[in-house]
C-alpha positions as CSV (number, residue, x, y, z in Angstrom):
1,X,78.1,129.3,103.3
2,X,79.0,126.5,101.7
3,X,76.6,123.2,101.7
4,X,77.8,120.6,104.5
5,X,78.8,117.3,103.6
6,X,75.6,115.3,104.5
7,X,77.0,112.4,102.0
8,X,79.7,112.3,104.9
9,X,78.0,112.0,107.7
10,X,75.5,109.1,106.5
11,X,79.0,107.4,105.3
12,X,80.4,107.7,108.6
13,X,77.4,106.4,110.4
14,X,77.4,103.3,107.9
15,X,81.0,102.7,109.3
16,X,79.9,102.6,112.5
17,X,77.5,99.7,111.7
18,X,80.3,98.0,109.5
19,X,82.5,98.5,112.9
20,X,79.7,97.0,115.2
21,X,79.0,94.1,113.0
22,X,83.0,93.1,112.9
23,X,83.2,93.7,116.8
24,X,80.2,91.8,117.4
25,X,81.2,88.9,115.1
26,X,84.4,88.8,116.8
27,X,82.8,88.4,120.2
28,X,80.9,85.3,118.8
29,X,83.8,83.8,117.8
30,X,86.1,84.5,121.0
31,X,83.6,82.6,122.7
32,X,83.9,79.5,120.3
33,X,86.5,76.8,120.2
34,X,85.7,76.8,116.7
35,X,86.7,79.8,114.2
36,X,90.4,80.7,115.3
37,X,91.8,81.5,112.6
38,X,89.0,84.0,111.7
39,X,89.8,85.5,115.3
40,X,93.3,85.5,115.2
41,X,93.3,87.5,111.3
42,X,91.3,90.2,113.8
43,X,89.2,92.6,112.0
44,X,90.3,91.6,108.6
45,X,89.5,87.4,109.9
46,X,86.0,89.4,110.6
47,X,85.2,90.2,107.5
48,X,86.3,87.6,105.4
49,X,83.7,85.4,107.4
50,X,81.5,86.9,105.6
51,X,82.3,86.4,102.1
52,X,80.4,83.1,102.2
53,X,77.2,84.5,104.0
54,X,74.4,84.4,101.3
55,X,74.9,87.7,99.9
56,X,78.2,88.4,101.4
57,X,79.7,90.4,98.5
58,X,76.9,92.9,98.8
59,X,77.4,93.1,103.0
60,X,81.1,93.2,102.4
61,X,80.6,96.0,99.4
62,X,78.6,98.2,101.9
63,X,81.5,97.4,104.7
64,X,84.0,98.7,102.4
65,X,81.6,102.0,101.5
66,X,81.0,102.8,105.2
67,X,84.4,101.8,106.5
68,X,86.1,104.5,103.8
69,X,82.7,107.0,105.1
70,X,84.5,106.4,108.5
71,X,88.5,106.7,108.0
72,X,87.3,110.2,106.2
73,X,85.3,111.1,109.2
74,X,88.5,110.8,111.5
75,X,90.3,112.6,109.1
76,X,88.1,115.3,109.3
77,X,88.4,114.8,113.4
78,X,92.3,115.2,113.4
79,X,93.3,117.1,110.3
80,X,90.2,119.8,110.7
81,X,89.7,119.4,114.3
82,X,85.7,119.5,113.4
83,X,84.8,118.1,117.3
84,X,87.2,120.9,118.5
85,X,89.8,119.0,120.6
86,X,92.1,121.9,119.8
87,X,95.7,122.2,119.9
88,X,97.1,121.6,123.7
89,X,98.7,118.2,124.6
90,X,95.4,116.5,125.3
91,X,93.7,117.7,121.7
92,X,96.9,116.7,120.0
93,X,97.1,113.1,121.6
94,X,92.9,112.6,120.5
95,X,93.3,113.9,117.2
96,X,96.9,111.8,116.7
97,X,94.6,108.4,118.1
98,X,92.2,109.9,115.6
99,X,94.6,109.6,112.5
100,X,95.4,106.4,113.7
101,X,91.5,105.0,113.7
102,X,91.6,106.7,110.1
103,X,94.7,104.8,108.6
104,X,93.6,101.5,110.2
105,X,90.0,101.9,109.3
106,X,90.9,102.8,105.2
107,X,93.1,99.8,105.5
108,X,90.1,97.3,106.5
109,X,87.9,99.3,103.9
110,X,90.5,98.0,101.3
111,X,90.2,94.4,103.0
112,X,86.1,94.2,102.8
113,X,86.6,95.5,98.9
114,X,88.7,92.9,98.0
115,X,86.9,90.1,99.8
116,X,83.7,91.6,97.9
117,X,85.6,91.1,94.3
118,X,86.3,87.6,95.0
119,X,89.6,87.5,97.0
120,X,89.4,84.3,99.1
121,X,93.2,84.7,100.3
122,X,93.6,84.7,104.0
123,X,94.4,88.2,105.6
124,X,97.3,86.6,106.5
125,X,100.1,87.4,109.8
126,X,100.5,90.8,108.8
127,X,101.5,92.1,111.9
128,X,104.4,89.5,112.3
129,X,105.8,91.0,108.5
130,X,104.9,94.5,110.0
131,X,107.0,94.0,113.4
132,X,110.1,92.0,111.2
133,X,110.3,94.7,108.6
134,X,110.6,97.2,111.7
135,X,113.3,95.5,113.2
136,X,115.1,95.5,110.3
137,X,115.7,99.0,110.8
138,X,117.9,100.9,112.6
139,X,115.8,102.2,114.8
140,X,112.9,99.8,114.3
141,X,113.0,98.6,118.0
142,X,112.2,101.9,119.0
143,X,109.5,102.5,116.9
144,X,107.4,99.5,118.2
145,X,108.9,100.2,121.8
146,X,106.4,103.7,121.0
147,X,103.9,102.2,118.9
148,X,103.7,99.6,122.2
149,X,103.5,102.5,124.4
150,X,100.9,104.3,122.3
151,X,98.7,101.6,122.6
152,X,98.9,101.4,126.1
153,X,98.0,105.2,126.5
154,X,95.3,104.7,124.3
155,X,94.2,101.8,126.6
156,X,94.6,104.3,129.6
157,X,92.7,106.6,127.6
158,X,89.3,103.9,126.7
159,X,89.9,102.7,130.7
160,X,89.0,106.5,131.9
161,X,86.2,106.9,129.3
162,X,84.7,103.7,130.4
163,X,84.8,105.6,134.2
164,X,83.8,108.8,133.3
165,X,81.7,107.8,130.3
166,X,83.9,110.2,128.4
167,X,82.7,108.6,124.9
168,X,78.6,110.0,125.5
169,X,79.9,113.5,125.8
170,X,79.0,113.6,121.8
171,X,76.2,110.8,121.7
172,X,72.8,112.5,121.4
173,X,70.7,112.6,124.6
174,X,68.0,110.9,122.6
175,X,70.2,107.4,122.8
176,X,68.4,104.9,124.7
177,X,69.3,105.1,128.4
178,X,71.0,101.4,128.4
179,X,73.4,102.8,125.7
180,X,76.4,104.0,128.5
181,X,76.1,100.8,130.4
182,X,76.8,98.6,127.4
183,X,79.5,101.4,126.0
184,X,81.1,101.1,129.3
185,X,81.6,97.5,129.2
186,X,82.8,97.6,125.7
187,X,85.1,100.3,126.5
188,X,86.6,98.5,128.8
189,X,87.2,95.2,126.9
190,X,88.9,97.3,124.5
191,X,91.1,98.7,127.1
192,X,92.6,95.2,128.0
193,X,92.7,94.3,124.5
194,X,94.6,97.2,123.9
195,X,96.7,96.4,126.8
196,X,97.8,93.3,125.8
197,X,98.7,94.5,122.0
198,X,100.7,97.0,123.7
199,X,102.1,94.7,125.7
200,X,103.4,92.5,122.9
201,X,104.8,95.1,120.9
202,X,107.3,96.5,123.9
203,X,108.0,92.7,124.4
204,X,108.7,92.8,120.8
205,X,111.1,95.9,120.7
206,X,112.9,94.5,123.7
207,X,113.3,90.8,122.7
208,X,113.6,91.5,119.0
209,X,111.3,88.6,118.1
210,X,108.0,88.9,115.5
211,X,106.5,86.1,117.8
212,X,106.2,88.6,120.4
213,X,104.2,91.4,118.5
214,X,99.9,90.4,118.9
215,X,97.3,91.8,116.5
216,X,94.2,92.8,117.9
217,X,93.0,89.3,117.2
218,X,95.9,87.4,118.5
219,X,95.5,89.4,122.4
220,X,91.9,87.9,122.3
221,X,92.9,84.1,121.9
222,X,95.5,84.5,124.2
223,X,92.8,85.0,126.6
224,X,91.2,81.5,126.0
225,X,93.4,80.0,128.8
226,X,91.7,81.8,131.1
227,X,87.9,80.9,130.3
228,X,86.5,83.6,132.6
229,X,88.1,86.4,131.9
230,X,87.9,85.1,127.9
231,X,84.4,85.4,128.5
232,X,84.0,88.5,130.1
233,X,86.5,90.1,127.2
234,X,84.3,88.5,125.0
235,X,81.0,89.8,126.1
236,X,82.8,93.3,126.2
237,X,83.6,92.9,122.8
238,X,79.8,91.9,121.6
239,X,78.8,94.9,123.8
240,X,81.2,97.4,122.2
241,X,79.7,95.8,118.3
242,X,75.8,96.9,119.6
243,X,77.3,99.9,121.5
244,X,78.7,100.7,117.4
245,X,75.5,100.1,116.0
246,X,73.6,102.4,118.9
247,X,75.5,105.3,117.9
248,X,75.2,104.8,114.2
249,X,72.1,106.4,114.6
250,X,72.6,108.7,117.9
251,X,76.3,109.9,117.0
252,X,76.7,113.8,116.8
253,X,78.6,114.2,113.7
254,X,79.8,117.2,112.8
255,X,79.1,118.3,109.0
256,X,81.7,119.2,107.3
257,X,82.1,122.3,104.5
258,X,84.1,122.6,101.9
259,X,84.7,126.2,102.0
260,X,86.0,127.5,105.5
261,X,87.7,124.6,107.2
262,X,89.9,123.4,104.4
263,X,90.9,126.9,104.2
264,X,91.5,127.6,107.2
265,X,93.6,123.7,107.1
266,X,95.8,124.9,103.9
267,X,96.1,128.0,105.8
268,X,98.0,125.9,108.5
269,X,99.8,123.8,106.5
270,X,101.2,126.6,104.1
């Protein structure tokens, strides 16, 4: 049998932390009148915060590290189907939301290691340019009009975890008992979060205006007109960073090996 990947799994665990610390900061900041530009750039915003900490480029190197550790973890997730969510409409749509996570989470990696190198450029509106190049397609309005409608079935899908506690299914029972109470909350943030992203994409597709389309950090300032439910979001948000950072150490990740499963992956792909 060929050795597991154990490189892997301690990468994948740093991404979690790099994940909890971006969530967590963003929490702060919703809560603040101060800081919204570094809310509305999202996750990106997050991490260029940090490039002026005292030893930013180091915390932003080790971002970059963990966040790559992640996006190859879901990789492994939907291309290898290593947590088993197998092939039926349900296991497809995970894995699909898993390549997702994977794409978005290389892309931030690629953010943190350029903020480490120096880059003090803002992250800049790149949904806006994202949403405008799509509608300059033929069938660009359609694309959002799913991409919208993806997000809100991924927003359906974090709502009935937060219920059914579907995400400590592969958390290890040694996890502090607290750790589905604060998951649940941050679940749920992330669910009206989502909502709203989804939201403005559809309005997007059906308007055919850029202004429409909200990044993740845009759908949490549009919640600062209304204070309390800003600050519930909010607290959601900080809960689902320390939720991150829980499970950084009581995750079950799967090894991976580099004999059998690629295979058996080439084998499918031939």
């Amino acid at each position: 049998m060929a050795e597991p990947s154990r490189g892997l799994v301690l990468l994948a665990r740093l991404g979690y932390v790099a994940r909890g610390l971006v969530y967590v900061l963003l929490g702060l900041l919703a809560f603040s009148a101060t800081g919204t530009e570094t809310v509305r750039d999202g996750q990106a915003g997050a991490l260029a915060w940090f490039q002026d900490l005292p030893g930013g480029s180091l915390i932003l190197f080790a971002a970059a590290f963990g966040l790559l550790g992640y996006a190859i973890f879901r990789l492994s997730t939907s291309l290898l189907d290593t947590e088993h969510h197998g092939s039926d409409s349900k296991g497809i749509a995970v894995r699909a939301a898993h390549l997702c996570s994977a794409v978005l989470h290389l892309g931030l990696s690629w953010s943190a290691l350029q903020f480490a190198l120096g880059a003090h450029q803002q992250p800049g509106d790149t949904t806006h340019d994202m949403v405008a190049k799509a509608l300059d397609t033929n069938m660009g309005g359609i694309a959002l009009g799913l991409a919208g409608l993806c997000l809100i079935g991924a927003a359906a899908f974090q709502g009935w975890d937060a219920v059914k506690l579907g995400f400590m299914k592969r958390v290890s029972s040694q996890a502090p008992s607290w750790t589905c109470w604060i998951g649940r909350a941050g679940y749920a943030a992330r669910a009206v979060v989502f909502v709203l992203m989804g939201w403005s994409l559809l309005r997007s597709a059906w308007f055919e205006r850029t202004a429409e389309a909200h990044s993740l950090g845009q759908a949490i300032l549009d919640l600062r007109s209304m204070s309390t439910l800003n600050a519930v979001i909010a607290t959601g948000l900080v809960l689902f960073g320390l939720f991150s950072l829980v499970v950084a150490r009581y995750r079950i990740i799967p090894e991976i090996h580099a004999g059998p499963p690629l295979r058996r992956m080439a084998g499918k792909l031939a």
